[in-house]
N, C-alpha and C positions, 0 to 999 in steps of 0.2 A: 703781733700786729692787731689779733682781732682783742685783744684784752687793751689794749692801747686805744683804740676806738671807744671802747665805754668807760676807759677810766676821763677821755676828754670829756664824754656827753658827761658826767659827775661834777666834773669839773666846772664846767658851764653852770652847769644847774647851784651849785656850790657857792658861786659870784652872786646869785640871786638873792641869796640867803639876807643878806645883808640891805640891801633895797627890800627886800621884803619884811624888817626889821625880826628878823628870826636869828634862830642856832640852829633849827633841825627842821628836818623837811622829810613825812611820810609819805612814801610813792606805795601805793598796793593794787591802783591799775594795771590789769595783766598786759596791756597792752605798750601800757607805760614800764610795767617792769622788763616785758620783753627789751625795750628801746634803749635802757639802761644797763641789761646785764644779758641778753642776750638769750635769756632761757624763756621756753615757753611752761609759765608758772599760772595753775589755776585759784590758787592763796599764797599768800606769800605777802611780805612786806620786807622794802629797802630805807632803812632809816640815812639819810644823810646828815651827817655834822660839819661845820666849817672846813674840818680836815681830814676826816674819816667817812668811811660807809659801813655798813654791814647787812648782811642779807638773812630775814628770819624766813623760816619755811620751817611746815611740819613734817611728821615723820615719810610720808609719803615720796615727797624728793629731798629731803637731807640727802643721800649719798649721792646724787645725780646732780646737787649744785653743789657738793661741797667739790666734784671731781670739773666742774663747769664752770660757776661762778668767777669772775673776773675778781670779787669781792669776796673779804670773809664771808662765813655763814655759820649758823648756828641757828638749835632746835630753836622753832618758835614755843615761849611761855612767857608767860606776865612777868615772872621775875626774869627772865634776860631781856625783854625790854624794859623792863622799869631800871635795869641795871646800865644798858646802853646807854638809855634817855639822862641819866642823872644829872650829869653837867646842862642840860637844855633845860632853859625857862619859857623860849614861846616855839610851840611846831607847828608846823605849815602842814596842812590835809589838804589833800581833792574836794571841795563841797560840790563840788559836779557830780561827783561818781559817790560820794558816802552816805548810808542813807541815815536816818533818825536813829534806827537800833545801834549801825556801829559809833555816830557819833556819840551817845549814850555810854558806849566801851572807853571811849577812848578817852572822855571824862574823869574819867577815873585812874588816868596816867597824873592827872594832878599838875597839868603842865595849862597855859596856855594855849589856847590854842588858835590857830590864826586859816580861816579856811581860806583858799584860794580856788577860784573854779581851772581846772586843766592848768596846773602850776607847766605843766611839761609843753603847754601850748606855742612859744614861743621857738624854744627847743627843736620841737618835729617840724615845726615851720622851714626851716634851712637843711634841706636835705646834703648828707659828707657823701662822697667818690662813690664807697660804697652803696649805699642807697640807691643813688643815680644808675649804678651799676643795673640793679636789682628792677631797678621803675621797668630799664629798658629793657630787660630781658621781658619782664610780662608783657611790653606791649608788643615783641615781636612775637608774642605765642599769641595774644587775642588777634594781632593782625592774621597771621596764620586762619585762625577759626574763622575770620571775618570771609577771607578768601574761601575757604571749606562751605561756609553757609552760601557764596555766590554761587560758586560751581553747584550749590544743592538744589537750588531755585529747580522748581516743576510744577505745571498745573498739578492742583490734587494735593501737593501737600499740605500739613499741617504747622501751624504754629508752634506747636508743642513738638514735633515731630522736629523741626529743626533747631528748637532751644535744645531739644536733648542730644541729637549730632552732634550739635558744638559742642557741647558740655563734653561726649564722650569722645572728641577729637581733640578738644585742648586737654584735657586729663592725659590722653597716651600721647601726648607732644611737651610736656614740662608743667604744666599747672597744679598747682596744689587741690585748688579750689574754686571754685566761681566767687569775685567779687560781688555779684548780686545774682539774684533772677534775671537769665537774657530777656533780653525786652524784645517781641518780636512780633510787629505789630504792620497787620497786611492791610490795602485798600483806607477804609474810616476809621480802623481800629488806630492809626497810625496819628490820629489829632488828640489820643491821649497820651498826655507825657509819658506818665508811671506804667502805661498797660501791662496785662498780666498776659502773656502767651497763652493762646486758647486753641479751639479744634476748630477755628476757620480753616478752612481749605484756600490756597492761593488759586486765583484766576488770570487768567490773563490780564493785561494791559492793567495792573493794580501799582500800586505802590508798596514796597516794604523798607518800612523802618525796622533799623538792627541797633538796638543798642547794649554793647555786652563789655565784660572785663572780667581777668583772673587773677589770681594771684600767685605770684612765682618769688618763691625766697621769701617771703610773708607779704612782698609790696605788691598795691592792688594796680590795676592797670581800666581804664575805662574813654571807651570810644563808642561814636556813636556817626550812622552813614545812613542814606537813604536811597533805594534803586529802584528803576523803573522798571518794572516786568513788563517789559512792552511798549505799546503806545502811552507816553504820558499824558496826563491831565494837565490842558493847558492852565489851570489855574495853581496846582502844585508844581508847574514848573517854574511859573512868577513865584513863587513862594521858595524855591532850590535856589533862585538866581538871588534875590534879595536876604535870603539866611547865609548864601556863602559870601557876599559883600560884606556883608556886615561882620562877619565870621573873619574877613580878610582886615576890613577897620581897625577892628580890635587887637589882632594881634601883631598890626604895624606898630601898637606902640608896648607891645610887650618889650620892655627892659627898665632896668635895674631906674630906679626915681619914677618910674608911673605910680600913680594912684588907684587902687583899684577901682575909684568909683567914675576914674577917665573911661578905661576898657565897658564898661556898659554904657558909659553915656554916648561912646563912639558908634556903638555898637546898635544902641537904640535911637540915635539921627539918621543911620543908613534905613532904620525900616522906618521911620518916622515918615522921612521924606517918600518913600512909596506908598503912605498911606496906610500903612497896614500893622500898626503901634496896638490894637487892639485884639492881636493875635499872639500878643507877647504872655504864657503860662509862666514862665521864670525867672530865673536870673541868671547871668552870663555864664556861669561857671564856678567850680570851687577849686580849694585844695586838696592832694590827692596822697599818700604814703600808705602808711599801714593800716590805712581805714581809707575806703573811697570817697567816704565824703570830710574832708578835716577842713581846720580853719585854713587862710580865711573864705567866704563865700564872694564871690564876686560880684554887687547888686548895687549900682548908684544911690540906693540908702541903706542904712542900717548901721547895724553897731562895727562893721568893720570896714567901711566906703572909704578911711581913710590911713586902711594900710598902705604901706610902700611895697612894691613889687623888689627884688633884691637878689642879687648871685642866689642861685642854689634852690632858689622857692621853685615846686612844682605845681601846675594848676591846669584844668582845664578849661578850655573857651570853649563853649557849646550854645551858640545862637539857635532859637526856636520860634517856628511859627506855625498854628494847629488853626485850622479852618473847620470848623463842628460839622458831622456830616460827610466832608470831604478826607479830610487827612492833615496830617502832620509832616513838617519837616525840621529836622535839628539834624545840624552838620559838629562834632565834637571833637578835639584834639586835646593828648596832654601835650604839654610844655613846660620846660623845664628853663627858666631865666640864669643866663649865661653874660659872661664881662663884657660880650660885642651886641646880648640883645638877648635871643632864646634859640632853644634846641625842641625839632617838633618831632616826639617821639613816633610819629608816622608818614616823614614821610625820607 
């Protein structure tokens, strides 16, 4: 079954070849070779052909993919790819991810060559059973952490003091790793998006924004909530009521034939109309798998405003508004686009 999964992802990839006017397509993204063969590979390269694959790796994991691999494999050296390669006249590279020196190397395979930025981009976009499997388990471990940082809440603590709780409470609960640095950002700190958790001490009646994700099975999981320690701020509570409107906007038309650039336009008429379109740092949301932040991003401009939402895509909706001074509030969910609409991995 699990070698049956990466020979379909090949497969797929394989159909490409052809619209891409190629015979051979080099994958050597570790991230992209995970996605295709399953192994976590720090060098390595999977040549594709019309009808074949094979997996080169140095001596390092030769016997570790050769007992793994879904795919042949064999040492990597310039004569068994220049031997593989033989029948290809044009090969597809990542010019995303290669930098001058290898594409210099690779020159000298004497082939054409055709770069593609993130060839595999399409690919990781439609997440199979599996995957979905995997989204949800990490988001029931960060939800988890999320509940562990509530119940942590005390005058006196520290920012950092409870990025690191969580961290060491999703670790002994299923987590590989933290998706990013928690964001964990009390009272003013909370009207910077990216903040970096620091040694403010929580006070009463403040604000905290939480925003954190792990990753479980290699998929990243990312949520983002905002609590009132107290008496709220009547001006961040206008700010709670019109992020979660617009927060709800948006994801009334999550399913399969939306545009992504409806989801922010929905989303940014709900705070338009409050008046408060000038507090907007972002864009709505992105795509999420084996990287937290993947295509597409979710922003009524740009180069991807007019993907199609579709079965299987995951992404999150994360509406934000940041008052300089005062604070921030960003309410964030993944979801996962499903045949009746979506599926909201929280709740």
């Amino acid at each position: 079954m699990r070698s049956k999964i990466y020979s379909n992802r090949v497969s797929k990839l394989q159909a490409f070849l052809k619209s891409w006017k190629a015979d051979g397509c080099l994958i050597e993204n570790p991230l992209d070779l995970f996605y295709l063969t399953g192994l976590e590979l720090s060098l390595g390269g999977l040549i594709i052909l019309p009808n074949t694959a094979k997996l080169f790796v140095d001596g390092r994991y030769i016997e570790f993919a050769k007992k793994n691999s879904p795919f042949p494999v064999e040492l990597l050296s310039t004569e068994a790819v220049n031997s593989f390669l033989r029948p290809v006249q044009t090969l597809v590279f990542d010019s995303s991810s290669t930098t001058v020196h290898r594409y210099d190397q690779l020159k000298k395979l004497e082939k054409n060559l055709s770069g593609i930025s993130q060839p595999l981009r399409q690919l990781r976009l439609i997440k199979d059973p599996a995957e979905i499997k995997a989204m949800k388990k990490s988001a029931a471990v960060v939800w988890k952490g999320f509940e562990h940082i509530r119940r942590s809440l005390k005058v006196g603590i520290t920012e950092k003091e409870l990025a690191l709780s969580f961290e060491i409470f999703c670790r002994k609960n299923g987590a590989e790793k933290l998706s990013f640095n928690p964001i964990i950002a009390f009272g003013k700190n909370s009207a910077y998006p990216h903040y970096r958790a620091g040694d403010v001490k929580l006070k009463k009646d403040q604000l905290v924004l939480v925003d954190i994700g792990v990753v479980v099975d290699h998929y990243h999981s990312d949520m983002t909530r905002t609590i009132f320690f107290g008496k709220p701020d009547p001006r961040l509570v206008l700010l709670e009521t019109v992020v979660k409107k617009a927060h709800a906007e948006a994801l009334s038309l999550c399913k399969s034939g939306t545009k992504i650039e409806d989801l922010d336009k929905a989303a940014r008429r709900v705070i338009q109309k409050a008046g408060l379109q000038e507090l907007i740092l972002h864009s709505l949301g992105h795509g999420i798998g084996l990287e937290t932040h993947e295509f597409p991003r979710i922003k009524y401009q740009g180069e991807d405003q007019n993907v199609i939402l579709c079965e299987g895509m995951v992404v999150t909706i994360e509406p934000g508004l940041y008052l300089p001074g005062v604070g921030g509030v960003r309410y964030e969910d993944t979801i996962v686009i499903t045949s009746k609409g979506y599926t909201n991995f929280y709740v």
